[in-house]
N, C-alpha and C positions, 0 to 999 in steps of 0.2 A: 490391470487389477493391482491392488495395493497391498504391500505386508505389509502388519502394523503389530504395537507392542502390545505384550500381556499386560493384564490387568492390573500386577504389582505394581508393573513400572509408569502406568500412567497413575496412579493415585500418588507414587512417588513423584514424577515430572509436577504434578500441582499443589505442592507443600510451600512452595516461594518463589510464586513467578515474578521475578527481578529483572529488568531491563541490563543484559547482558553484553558485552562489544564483542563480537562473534564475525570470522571472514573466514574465508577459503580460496586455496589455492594449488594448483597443480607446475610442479615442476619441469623441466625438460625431458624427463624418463615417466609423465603423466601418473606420478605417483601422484597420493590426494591427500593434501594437508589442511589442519584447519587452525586458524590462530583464535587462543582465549586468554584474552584477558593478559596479555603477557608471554603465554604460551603456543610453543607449536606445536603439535602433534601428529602425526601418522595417521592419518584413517583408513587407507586403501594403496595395497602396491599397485593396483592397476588404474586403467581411465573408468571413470567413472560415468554413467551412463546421462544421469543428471543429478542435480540438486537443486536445494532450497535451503536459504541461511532467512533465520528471523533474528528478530532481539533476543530471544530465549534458546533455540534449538539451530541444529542444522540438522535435515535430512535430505537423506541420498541414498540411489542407485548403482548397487556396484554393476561390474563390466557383467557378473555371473546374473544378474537380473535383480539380485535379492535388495532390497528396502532398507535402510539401517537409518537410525536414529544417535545424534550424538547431542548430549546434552549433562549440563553439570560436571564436566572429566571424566563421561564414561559414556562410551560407544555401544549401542545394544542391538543386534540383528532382529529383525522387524519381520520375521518369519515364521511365525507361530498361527497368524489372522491372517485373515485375508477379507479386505473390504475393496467394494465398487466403488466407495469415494471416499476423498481425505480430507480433511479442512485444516489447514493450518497458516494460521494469523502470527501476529506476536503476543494476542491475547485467546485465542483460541483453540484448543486441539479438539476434534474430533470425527468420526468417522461412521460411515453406513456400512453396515456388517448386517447380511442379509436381509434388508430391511428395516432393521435395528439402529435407529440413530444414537450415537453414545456420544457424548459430552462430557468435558470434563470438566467439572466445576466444584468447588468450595472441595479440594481435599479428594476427591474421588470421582472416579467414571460409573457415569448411571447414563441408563437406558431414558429418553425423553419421549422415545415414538417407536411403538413395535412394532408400526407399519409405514415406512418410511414410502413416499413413490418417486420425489424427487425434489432434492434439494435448490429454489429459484433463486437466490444469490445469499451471500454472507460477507461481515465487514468485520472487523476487530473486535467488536463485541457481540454481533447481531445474526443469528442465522435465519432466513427466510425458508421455509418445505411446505410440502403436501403430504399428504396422507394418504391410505388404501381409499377415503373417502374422496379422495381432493378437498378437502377441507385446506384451507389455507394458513399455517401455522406461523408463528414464529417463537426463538428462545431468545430471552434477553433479561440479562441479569438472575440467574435461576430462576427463569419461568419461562415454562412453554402456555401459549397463550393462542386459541381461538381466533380468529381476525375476521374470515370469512366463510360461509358452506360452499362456494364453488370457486371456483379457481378465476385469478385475476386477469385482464387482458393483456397486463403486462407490470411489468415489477422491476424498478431495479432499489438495490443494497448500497448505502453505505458503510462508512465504519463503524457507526451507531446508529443508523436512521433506514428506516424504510418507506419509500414511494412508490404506489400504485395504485393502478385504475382498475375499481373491482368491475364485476359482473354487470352490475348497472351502468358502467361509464363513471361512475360516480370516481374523482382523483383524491385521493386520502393519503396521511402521512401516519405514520406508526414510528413516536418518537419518546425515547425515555418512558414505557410503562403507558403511554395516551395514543389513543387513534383518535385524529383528527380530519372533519372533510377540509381537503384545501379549494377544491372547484367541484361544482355542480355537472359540469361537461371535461371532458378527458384535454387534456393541454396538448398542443401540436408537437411537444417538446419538452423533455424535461431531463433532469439529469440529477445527482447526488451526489455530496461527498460527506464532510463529516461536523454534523450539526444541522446541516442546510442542505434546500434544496432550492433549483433553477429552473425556471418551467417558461415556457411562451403561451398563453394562454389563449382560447377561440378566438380574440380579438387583434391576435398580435401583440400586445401585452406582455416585457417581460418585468417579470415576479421572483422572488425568493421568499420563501419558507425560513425563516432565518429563527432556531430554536422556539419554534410554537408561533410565531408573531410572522404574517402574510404581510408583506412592503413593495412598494410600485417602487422597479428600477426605471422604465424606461415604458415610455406611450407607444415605442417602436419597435419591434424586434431586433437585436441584435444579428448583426454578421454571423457571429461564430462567440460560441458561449464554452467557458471549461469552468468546475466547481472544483474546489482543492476542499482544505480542511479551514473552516469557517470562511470562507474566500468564495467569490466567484469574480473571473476573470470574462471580460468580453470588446468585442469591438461595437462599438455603438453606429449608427445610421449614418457617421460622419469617418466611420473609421479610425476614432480613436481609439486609444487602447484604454480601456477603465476595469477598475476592483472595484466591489461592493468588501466591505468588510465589519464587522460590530456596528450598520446602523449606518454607514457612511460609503458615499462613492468617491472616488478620487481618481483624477486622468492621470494615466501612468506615460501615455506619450501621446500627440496630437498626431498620431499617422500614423500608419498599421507598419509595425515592427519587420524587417528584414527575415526574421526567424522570433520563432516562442516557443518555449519551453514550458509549462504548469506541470509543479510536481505536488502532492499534497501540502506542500507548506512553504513553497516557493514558487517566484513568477519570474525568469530568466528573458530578455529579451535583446535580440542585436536592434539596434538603430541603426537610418542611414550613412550614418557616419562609422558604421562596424564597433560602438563601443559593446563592453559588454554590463547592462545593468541587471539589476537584482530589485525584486521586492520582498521583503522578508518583515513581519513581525509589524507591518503598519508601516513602515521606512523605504523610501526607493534608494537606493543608490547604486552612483557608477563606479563598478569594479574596475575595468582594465578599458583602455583608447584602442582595443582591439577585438575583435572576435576570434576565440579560439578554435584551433581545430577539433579538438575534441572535450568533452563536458558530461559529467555525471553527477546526478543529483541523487542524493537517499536522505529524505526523512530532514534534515535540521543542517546538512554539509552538502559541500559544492566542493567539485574538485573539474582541474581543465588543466590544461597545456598553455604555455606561452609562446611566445614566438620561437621562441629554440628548442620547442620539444621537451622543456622541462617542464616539474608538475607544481601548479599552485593549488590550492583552494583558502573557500569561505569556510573557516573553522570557528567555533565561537565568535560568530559575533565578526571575524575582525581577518582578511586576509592574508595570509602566511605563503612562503614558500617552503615545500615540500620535499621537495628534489633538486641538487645541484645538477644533478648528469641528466640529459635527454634520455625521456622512456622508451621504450617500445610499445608497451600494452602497460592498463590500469585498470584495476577494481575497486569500488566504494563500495561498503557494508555497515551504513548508520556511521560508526564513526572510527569503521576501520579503511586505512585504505591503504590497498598491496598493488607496487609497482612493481616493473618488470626493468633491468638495463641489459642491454646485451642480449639479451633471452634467458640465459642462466644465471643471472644476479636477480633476487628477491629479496626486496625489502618492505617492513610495512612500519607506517605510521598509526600511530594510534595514541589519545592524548596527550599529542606534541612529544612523543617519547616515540625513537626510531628502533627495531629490532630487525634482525638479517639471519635469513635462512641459510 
């Protein structure tokens, strides 16, 4: 069960939601610090239980059980509510308080559903539920909206988009304010990320959904298919490796890759030759004539290890070296990132500017 914040404080958290540089880290005496913007701060003498760092907030669990919330330079105990489920995106807060779906949108938290039954996926802007009726809902863009009167046979969320096969079989998309049928018969297969959807259709057929517009990838099913954000990654019938992206396919390597990586906005892959390539933003390229041992991806940054335990990443655009000393342990948070030397040395990088705990 969830504590959550009073009602002040969430009409105050949505006055300017601003893409935020936001990380956290624990020390050798598992105290619990968070870095903003610059700053470090104290959240908690003891370990903490878990967390969640977005663009906008960080929430966590102290060791005593309670929920707290840090956001904007002020920390708020999240003990007043108590909700069955919490939502939280970099675009989203919201939560089920006895059945009471409460969102928070334009400036203030309002009730969307008073009979909440259960929430069947959510993406950065798009939350999927049902109702006391099972009517099948969704909120997107300040609107809750009707979709279906019985509940779907299956559904999955993206960041913005929704995909599933209602009660008749029938496979539909719910994307930007339009439901649209995309097949007459339910796909063998299908998957979402954010704009688009990936689907294997009755005939083996795969397809993408690519923002309203139905386009033949491939007369054959793929191997193994991943959707990122406006992306879909796959191996084709030959085992190559291919993107679909804006309208175009492009082979990213003639042989099924050593290891792969798909993160929403990147396609990381080793070749047999151990390089380490990248596709990013329409562009492949080859980072490093090695594979690292270790590799973390959030959001638009790449960060890894070299051959000597020191730390690179793909930062704007353009390869940097991070760290002169071999790490121990590393964290990436959008475009923060906190390494570790020694165990008790903490340093973090953040827009090319280094700061030490």
């Amino acid at each position: 069960m969830y504590k959550l914040l009073p009602l002040f404080f969430l009409t105050l958290i949505s006055s300017q939601i601003i893409s935020q540089n936001l990380g956290v880290f624990e020390d050798v005496w598992d105290k619990f610090y968070v870095f903003d913007n610059g700053q470090i701060k104290k959240l908690d003498y003891l370990e903490v239980q878990e967390y969640e760092v977005t663009k906008n907030y960080v929430i966590y669990t102290s060791s005593r059980g309670v929920m707290n919330l840090y956001y904007k330079n002020q920390n708020f105990n999240l003990k007043d509510l108590e909700a069955t489920q919490i939502i939280s995106t970099d675009h989203i807060f919201a939560y089920n308080l006895n059945g009471h779906l409460n969102i928070l949108y334009n400036d203030k938290i309002s009730i969307w559903e008073q009979w909440t039954k259960s929430i069947l996926g959510y993406g950065d802007s798009i939350i999927a539920y049902t109702n006391k009726d099972e009517d099948m809902m969704v909120f997107y863009d300040g609107e809750a909206v009707l979709l279906e009167q019985f509940l779907p046979l299956s559904s999955k969320t993206g960041n913005n988009i929704l995909a599933y096969v209602d009660n008749a079989k029938v496979f539909k998309a719910y994307y930007k304010g339009k439901l649209s049928d995309i097949e007459s018969v339910p796909p063998k297969s299908y998957d979402v990320g954010e704009n688009i959807i990936a689907y294997i259709n009755e005939y083996n057929e795969f397809k993408v959904f690519d923002r309203g517009e139905i386009i033949d990838l491939e007369t054959f099913a793929p191997l193994q298919y991943f959707v990122g954000d406006n992306f879909v990654a796959y191996y084709n019938d030959l085992e190559e490796l291919v993107v679909y992206q804006n309208g175009e396919t492009q082979a990213l390597y003639f042989d099924k890759p050593k290891k792969l990586l798909v993160d929403e906005k990147m396609i990381v892959f080793r070749t047999r030759n151990d390089q380490l390539m990248l596709y990013y933003n329409g562009e492949l390229k080859t980072l490093e004539q090695y594979w690292p041992e270790r590799i973390k991806i959030s959001n638009e940054t790449m960060v890894y290890t070299d051959l000597d335990n020191r730390l690179k990443s793909y930062y704007d655009d353009e390869v940097i070296k991070v760290s002169k000393d071999a790490v121990t342990n590393f964290s990436l948070y959008n475009r923060v990132i906190i390494y570790y030397i020694l165990e008790s040395r903490i340093k973090i990088f953040h827009d090319k500017q280094y700061y030490n705990y």
